[in-house]
Biopython code that builds the backbone (N, CA, C, O; Angstrom):
import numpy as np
from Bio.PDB.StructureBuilder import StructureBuilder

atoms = [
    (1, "UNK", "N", (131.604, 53.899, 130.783)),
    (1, "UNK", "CA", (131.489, 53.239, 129.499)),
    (1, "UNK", "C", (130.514, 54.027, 128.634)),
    (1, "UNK", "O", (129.521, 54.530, 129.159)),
    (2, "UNK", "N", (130.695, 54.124, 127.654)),
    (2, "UNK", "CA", (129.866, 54.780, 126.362)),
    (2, "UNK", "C", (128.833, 53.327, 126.156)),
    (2, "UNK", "O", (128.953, 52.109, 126.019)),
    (3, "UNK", "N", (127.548, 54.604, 126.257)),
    (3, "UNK", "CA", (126.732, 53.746, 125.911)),
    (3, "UNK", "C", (126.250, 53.961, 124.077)),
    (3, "UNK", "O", (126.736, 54.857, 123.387)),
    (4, "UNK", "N", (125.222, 52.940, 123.552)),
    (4, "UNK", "CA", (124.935, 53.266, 122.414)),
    (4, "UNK", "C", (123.850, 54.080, 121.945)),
    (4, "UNK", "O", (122.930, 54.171, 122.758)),
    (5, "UNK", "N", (123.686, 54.742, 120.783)),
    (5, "UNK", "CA", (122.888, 55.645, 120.830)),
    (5, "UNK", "C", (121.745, 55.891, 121.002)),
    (5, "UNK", "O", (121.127, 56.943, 121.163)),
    (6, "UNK", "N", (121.260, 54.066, 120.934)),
    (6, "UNK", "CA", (119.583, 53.546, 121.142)),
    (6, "UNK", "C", (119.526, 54.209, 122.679)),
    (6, "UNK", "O", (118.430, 54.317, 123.229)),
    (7, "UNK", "N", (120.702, 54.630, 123.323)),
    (7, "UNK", "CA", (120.058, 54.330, 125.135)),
    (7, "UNK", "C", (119.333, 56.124, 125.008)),
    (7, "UNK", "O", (119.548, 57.086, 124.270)),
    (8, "UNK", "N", (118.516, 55.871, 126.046)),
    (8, "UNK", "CA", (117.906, 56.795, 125.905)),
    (8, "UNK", "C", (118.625, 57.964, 127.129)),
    (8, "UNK", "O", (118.834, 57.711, 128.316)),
    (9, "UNK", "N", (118.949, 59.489, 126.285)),
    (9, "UNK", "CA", (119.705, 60.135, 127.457)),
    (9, "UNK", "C", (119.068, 60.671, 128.165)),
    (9, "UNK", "O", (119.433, 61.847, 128.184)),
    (10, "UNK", "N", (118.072, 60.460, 128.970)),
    (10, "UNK", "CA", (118.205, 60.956, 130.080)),
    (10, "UNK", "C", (117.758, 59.518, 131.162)),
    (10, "UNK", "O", (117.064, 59.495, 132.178)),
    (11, "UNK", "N", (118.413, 58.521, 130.509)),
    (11, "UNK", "CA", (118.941, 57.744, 131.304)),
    (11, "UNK", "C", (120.159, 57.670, 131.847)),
    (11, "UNK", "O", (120.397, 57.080, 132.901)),
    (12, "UNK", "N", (120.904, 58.206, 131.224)),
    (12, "UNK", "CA", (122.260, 57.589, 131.516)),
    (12, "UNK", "C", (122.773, 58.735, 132.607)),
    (12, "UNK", "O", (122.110, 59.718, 132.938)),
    (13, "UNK", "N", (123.916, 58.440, 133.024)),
    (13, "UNK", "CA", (124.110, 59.054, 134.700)),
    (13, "UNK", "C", (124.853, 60.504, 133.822)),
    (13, "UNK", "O", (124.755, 60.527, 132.595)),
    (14, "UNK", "N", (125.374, 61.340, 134.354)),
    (14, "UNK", "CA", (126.625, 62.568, 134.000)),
    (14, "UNK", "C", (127.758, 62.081, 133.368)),
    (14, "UNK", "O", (128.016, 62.473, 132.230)),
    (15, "UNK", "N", (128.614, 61.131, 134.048)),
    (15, "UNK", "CA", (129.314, 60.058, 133.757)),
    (15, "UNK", "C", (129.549, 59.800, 132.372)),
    (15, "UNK", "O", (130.424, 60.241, 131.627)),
    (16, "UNK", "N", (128.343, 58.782, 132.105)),
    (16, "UNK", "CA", (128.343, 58.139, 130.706)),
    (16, "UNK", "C", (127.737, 58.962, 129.338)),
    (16, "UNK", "O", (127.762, 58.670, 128.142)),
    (17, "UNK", "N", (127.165, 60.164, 130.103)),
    (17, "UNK", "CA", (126.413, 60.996, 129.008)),
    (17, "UNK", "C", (128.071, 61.848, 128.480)),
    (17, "UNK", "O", (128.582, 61.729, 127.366)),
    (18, "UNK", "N", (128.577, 62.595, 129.534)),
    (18, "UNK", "CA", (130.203, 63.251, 128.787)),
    (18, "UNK", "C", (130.902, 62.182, 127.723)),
    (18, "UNK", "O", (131.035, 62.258, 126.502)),
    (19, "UNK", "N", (131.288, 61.166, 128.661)),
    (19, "UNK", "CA", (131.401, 60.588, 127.937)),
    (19, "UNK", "C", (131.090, 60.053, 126.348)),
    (19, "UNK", "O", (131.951, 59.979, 125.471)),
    (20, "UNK", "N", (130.062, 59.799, 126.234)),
    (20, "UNK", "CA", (129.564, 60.213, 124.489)),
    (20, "UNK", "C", (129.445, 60.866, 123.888)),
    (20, "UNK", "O", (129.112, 60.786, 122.706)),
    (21, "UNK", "N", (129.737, 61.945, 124.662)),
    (21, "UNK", "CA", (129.035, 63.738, 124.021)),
    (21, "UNK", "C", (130.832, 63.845, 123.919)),
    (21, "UNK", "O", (131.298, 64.369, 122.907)),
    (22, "UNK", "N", (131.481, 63.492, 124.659)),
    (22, "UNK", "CA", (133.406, 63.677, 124.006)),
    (22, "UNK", "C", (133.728, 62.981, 122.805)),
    (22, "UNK", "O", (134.486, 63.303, 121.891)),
    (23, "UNK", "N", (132.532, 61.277, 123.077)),
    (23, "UNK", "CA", (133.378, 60.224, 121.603)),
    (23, "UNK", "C", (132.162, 60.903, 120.257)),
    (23, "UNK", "O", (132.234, 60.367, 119.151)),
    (24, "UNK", "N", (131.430, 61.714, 120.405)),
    (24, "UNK", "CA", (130.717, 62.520, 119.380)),
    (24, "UNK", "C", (131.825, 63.379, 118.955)),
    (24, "UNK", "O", (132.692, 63.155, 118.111)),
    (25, "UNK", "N", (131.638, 64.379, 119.681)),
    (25, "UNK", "CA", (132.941, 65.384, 119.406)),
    (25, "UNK", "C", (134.387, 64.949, 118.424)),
    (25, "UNK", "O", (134.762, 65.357, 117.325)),
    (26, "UNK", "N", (134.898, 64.058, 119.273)),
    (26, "UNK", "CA", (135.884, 63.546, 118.184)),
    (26, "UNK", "C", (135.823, 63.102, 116.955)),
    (26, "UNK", "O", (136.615, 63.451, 116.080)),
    (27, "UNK", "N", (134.808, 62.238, 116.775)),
    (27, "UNK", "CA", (134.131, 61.854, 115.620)),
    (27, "UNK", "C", (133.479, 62.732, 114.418)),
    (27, "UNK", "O", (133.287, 62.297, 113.282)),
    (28, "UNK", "N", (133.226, 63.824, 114.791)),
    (28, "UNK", "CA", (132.842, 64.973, 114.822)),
    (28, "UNK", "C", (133.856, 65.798, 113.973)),
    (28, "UNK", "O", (133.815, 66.191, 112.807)),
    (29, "UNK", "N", (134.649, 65.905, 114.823)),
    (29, "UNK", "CA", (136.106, 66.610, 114.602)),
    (29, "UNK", "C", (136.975, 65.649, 113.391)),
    (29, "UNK", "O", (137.584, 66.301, 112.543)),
    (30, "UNK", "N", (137.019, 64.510, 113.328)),
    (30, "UNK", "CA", (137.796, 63.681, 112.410)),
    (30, "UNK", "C", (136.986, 63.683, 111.426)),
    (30, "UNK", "O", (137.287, 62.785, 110.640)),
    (31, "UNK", "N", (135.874, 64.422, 111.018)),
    (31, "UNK", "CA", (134.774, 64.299, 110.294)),
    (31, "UNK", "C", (134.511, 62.765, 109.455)),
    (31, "UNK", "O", (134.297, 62.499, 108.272)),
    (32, "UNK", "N", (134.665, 61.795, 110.895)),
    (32, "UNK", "CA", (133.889, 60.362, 110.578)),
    (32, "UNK", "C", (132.161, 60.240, 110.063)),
    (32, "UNK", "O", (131.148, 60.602, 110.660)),
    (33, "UNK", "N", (132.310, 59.644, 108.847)),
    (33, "UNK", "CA", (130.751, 59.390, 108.828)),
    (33, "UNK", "C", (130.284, 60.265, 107.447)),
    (33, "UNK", "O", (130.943, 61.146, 106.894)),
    (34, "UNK", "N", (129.156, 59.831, 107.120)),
    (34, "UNK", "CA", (128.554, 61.090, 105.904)),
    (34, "UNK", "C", (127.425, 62.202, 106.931)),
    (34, "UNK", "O", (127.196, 62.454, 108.114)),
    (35, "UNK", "N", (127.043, 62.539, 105.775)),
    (35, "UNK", "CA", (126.099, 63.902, 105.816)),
    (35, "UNK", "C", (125.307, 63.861, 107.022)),
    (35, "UNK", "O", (125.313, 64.677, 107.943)),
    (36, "UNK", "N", (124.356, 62.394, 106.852)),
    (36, "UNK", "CA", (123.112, 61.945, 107.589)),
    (36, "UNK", "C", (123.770, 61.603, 108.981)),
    (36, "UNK", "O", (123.298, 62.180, 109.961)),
    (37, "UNK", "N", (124.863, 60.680, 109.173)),
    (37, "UNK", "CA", (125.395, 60.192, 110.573)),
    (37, "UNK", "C", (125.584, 61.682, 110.814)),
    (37, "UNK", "O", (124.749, 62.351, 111.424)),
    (38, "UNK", "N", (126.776, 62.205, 110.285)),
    (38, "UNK", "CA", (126.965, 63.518, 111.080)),
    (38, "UNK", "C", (126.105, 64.431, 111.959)),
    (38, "UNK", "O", (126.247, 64.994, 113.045)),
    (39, "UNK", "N", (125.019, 64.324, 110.891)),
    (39, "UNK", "CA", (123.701, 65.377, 111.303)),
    (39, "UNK", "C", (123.199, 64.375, 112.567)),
    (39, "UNK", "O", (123.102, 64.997, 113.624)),
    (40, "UNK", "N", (122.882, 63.023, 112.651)),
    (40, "UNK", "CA", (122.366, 62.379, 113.878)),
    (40, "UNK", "C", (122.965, 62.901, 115.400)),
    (40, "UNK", "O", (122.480, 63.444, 116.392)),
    (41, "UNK", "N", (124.902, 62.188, 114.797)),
    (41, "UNK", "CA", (125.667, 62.676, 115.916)),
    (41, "UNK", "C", (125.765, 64.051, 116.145)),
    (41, "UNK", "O", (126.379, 64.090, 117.211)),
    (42, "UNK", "N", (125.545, 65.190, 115.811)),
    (42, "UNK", "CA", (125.367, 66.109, 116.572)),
    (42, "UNK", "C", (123.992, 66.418, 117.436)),
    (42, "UNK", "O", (124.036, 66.869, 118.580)),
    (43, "UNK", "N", (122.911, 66.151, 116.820)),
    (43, "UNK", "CA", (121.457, 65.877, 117.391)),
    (43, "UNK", "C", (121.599, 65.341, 118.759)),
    (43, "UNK", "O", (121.206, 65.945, 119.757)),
    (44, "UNK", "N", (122.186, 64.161, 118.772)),
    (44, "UNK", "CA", (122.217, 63.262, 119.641)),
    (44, "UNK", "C", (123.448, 63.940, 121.162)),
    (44, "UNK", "O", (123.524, 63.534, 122.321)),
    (45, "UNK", "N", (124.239, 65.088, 120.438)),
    (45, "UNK", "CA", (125.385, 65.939, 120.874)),
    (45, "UNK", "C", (124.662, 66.665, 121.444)),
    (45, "UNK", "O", (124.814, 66.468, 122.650)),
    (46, "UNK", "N", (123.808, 67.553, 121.228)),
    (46, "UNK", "CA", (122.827, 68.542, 121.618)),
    (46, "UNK", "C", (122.253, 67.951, 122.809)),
    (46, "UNK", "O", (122.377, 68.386, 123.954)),
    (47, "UNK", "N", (121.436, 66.638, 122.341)),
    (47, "UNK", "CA", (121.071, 66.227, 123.545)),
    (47, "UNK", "C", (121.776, 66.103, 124.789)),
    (47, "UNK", "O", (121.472, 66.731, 125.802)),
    (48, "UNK", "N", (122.578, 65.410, 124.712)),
    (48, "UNK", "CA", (123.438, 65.136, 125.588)),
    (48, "UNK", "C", (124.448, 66.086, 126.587)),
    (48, "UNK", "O", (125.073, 65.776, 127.601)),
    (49, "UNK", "N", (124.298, 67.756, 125.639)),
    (49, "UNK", "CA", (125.207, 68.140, 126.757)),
    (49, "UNK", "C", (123.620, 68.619, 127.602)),
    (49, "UNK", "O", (123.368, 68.172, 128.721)),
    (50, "UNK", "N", (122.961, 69.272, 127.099)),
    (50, "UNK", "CA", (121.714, 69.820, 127.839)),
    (50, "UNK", "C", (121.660, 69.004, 128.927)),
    (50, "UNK", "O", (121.716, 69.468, 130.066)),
    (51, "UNK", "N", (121.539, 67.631, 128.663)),
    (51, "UNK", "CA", (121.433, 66.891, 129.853)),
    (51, "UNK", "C", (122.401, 66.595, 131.358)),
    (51, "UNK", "O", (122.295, 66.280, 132.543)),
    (52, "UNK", "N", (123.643, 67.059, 130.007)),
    (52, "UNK", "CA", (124.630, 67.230, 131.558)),
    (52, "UNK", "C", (124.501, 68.140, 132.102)),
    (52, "UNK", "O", (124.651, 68.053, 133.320)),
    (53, "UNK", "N", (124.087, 69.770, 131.397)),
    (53, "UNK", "CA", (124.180, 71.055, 131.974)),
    (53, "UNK", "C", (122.907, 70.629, 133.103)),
    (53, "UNK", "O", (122.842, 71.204, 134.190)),
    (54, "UNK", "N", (121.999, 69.646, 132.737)),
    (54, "UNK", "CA", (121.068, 69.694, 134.120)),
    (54, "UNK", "C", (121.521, 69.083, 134.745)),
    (54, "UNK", "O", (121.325, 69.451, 135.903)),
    (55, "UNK", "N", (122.407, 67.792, 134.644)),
    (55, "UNK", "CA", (122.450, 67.114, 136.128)),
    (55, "UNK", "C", (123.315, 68.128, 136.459)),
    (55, "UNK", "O", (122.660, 68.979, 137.061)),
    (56, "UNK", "N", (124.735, 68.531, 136.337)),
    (56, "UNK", "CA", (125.311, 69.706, 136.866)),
    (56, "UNK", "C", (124.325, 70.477, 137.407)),
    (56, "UNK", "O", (124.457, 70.578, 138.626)),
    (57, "UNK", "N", (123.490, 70.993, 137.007)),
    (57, "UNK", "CA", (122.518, 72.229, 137.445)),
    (57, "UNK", "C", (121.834, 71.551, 139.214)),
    (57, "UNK", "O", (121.812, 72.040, 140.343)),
    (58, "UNK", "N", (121.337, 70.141, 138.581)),
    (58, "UNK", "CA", (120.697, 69.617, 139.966)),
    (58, "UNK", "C", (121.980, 69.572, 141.199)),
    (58, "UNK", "O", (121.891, 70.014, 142.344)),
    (59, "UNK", "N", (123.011, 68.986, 140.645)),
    (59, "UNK", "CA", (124.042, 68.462, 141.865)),
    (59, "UNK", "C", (124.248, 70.167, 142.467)),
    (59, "UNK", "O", (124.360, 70.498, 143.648)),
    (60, "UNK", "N", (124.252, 70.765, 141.666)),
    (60, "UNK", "CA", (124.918, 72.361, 142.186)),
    (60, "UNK", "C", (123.592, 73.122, 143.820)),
    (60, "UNK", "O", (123.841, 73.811, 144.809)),
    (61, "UNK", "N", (122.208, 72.455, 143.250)),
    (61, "UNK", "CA", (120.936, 72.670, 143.849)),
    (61, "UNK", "C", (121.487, 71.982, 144.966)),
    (61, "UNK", "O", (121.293, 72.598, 146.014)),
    (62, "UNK", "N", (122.192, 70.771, 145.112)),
    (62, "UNK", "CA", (122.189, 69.808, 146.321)),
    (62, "UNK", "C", (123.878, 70.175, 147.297)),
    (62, "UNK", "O", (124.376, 69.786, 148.354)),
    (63, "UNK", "N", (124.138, 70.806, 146.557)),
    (63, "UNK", "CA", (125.808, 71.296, 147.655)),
    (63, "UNK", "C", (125.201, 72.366, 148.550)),
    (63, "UNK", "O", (124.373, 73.145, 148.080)),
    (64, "UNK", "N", (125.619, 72.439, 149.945)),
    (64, "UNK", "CA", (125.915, 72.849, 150.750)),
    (64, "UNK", "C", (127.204, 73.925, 151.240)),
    (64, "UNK", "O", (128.344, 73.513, 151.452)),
    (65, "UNK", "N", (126.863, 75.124, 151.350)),
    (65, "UNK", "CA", (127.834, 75.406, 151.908)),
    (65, "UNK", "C", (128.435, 75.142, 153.345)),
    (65, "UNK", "O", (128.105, 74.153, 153.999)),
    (66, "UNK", "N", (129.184, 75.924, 153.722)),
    (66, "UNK", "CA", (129.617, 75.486, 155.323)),
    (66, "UNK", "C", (129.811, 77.287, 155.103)),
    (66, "UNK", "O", (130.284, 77.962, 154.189)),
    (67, "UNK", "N", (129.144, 77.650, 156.525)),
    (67, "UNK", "CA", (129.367, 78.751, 156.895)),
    (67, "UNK", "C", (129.394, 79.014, 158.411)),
    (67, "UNK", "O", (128.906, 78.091, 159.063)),
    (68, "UNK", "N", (129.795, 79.934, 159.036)),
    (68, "UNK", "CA", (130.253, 80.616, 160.368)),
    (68, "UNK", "C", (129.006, 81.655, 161.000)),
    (68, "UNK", "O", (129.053, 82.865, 160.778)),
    (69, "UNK", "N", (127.877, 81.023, 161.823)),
    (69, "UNK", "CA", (127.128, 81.755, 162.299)),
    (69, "UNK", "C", (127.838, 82.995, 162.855)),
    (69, "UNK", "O", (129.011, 83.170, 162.524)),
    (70, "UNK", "N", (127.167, 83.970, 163.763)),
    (70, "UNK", "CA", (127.510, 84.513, 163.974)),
    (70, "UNK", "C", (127.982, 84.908, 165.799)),
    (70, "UNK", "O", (128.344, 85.884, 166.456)),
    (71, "UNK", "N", (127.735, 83.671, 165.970)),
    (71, "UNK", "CA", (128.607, 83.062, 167.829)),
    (71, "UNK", "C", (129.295, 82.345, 167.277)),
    (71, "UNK", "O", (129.936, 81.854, 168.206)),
    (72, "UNK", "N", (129.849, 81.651, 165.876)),
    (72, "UNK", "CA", (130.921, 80.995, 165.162)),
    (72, "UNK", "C", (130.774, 79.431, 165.113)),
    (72, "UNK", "O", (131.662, 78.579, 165.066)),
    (73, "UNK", "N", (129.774, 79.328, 165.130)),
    (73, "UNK", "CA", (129.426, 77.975, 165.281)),
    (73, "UNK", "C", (129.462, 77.692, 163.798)),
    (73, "UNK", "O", (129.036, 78.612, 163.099)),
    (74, "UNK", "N", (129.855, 76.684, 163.221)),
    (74, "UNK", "CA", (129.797, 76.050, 161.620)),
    (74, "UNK", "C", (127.986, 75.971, 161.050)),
    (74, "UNK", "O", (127.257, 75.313, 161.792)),
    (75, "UNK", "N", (127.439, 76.500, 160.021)),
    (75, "UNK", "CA", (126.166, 75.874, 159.844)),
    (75, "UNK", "C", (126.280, 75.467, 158.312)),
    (75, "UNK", "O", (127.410, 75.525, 157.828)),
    (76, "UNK", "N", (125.498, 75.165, 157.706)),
    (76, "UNK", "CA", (125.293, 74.896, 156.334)),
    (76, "UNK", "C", (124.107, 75.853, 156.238)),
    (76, "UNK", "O", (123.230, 76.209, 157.026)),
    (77, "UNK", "N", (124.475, 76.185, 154.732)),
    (77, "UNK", "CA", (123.260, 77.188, 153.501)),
    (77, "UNK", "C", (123.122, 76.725, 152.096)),
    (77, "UNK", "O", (124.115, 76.241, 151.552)),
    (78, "UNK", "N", (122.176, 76.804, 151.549)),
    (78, "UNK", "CA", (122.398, 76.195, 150.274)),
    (78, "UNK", "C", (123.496, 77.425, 149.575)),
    (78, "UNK", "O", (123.800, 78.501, 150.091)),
    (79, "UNK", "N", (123.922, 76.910, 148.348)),
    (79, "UNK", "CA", (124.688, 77.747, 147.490)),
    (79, "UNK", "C", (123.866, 78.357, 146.680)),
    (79, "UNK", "O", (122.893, 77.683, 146.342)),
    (80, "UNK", "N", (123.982, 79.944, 146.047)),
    (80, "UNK", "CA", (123.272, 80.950, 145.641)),
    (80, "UNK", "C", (123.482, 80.822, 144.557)),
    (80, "UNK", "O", (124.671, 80.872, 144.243)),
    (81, "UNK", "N", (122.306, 80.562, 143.295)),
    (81, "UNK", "CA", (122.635, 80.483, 142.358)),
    (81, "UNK", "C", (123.075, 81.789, 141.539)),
    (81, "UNK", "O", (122.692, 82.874, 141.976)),
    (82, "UNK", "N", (123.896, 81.750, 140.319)),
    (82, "UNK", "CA", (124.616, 82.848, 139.928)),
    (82, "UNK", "C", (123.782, 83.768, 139.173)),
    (82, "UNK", "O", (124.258, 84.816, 138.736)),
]
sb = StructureBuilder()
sb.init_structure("model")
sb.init_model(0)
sb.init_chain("A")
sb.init_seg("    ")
for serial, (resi, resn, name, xyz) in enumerate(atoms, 1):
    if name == "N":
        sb.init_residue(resn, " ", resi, " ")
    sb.init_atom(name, np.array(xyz, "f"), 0.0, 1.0, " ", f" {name:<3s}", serial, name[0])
structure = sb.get_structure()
């Protein structure tokens, strides 16, 4: 669910932050709104993807690979960042 713009983002989960940062975009794109909304909703756009690029960034910190020692036994490694 889209939350409203009072919520504060870096509350809201990955989830609900795309989510608004897509119903911005469109809104955006249909060029709904005057000068001042516009300028908010992108502000508020900015925010919001940054915040996804971190939770993405954290979840990416928390995956595991699966890898093949070398007697072939399965182990886990973290994933290398790029």
């Amino acid at each position: 669910m889209t939350k409203s713009p009072s919520v504060e983002v870096s509350t809201l989960s990955f989830e609900d932050a795309l989510a608004e940062l897509e119903k911005i975009v469109r809104q955006l794109e249909e060029g709904k709104g005057g000068l001042d909304a516009s300028i908010k909703a992108y502000e508020r756009g900015a925010a919001l993807k940054s915040h996804c690029e971190k939770k993405l960034k954290e979840a990416r910190a928390r995956i595991d690979k699966i890898v093949l020692a070398s007697d072939g036994t399965p182990t886990t490694k973290p994933v290398e960042a790029d």
